[in-house]
N, C-alpha and C positions, 0 to 999 in steps of 0.2 A: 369673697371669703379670703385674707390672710391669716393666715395662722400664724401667731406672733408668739416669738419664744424670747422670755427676756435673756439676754447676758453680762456679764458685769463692765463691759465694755457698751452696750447699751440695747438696741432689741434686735432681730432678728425677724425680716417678715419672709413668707413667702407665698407665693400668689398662688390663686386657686388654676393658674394660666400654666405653672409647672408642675403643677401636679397630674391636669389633663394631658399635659405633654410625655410625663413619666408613662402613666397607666394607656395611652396611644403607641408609644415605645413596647411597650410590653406585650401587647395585643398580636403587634406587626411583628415581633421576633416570636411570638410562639406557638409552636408546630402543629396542625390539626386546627388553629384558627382562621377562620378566611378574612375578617376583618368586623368594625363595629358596622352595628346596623344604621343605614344610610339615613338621617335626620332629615325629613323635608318640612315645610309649610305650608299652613292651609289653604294655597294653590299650588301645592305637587312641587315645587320648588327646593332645592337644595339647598338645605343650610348649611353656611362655612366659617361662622364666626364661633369662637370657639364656647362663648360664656354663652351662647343660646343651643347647645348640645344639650340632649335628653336620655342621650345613651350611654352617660356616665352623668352617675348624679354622686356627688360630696357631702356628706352632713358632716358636720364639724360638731363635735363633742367637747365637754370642756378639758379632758387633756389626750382626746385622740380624733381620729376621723374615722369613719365609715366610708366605703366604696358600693358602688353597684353601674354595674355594666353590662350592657345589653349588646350580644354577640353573634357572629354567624361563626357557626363548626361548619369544615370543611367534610364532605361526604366521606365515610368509611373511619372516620377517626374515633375513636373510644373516646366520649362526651366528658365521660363522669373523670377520665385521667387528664383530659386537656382542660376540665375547669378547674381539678388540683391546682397543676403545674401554672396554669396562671392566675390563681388564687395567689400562690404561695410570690410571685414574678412578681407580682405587682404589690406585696404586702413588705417583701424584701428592698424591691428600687426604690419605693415611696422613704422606707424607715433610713434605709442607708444612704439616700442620697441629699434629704431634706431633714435628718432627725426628728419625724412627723409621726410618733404613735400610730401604727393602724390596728385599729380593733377587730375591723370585720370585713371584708370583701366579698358581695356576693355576685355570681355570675351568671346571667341569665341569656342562656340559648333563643334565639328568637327565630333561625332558619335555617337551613341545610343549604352549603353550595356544592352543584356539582360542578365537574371538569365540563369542560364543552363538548369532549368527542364521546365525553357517557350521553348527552343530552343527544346529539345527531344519533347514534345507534338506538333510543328508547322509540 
């Protein structure tokens, strides 16, 4: 997916590769998130290429896009304010940095991390 903006100078692309990059950026700086959920293949394998990620998927609308993102919250953190704050993170970087319409962002909690020395004391 590029998303092609004309201008009178001539177009304007930008690849679906800086967008993941933005909305990865935004994940990683914002507080009470522990990071996205690990992508593997159907042999237990990690995937690391970015256009075969499942836990950010793009629709591309005809004059915006959509987001959804699949997340781990860090243990003890208030869900419902940390998927605001990066609702709003990721709807702000994407507009301001690529002039990219975002319609909708949604954010989907998939697991709880604890600290390690909560894990040793349980």
């Amino acid at each position: 997916m590029d998303d092609i903006k004309k201008m009178q100078q001539g177009t304007l692309k930008v690849s679906e590769d800086v967008i993941l990059t933005i909305v990865n950026l935004a994940v990683n700086e914002t507080e009470g998130i522990e990071g996205l959920v690990p992508v593997t293949d159907n042999m237990g394998g990690v995937i690391f290429k970015k256009k075969e990620l499942k836990n950010i998927k793009i629709k591309n609308l005809s004059d915006s896009i959509e987001i959804e993102i699949m997340v781990i919250a860090k243990y003890g953190c208030k869900v419902s304010s940390v998927g605001e704050k990066l609702q709003e993170r990721i709807k702000n970087d994407i507009q301001s940095m690529t002039g990219i319409r975002v319609s909708k962002v949604s954010v989907v909690f998939t697991d709880i991390a604890f600290d390690k020395a909560e894990e040793k004391t349980e």
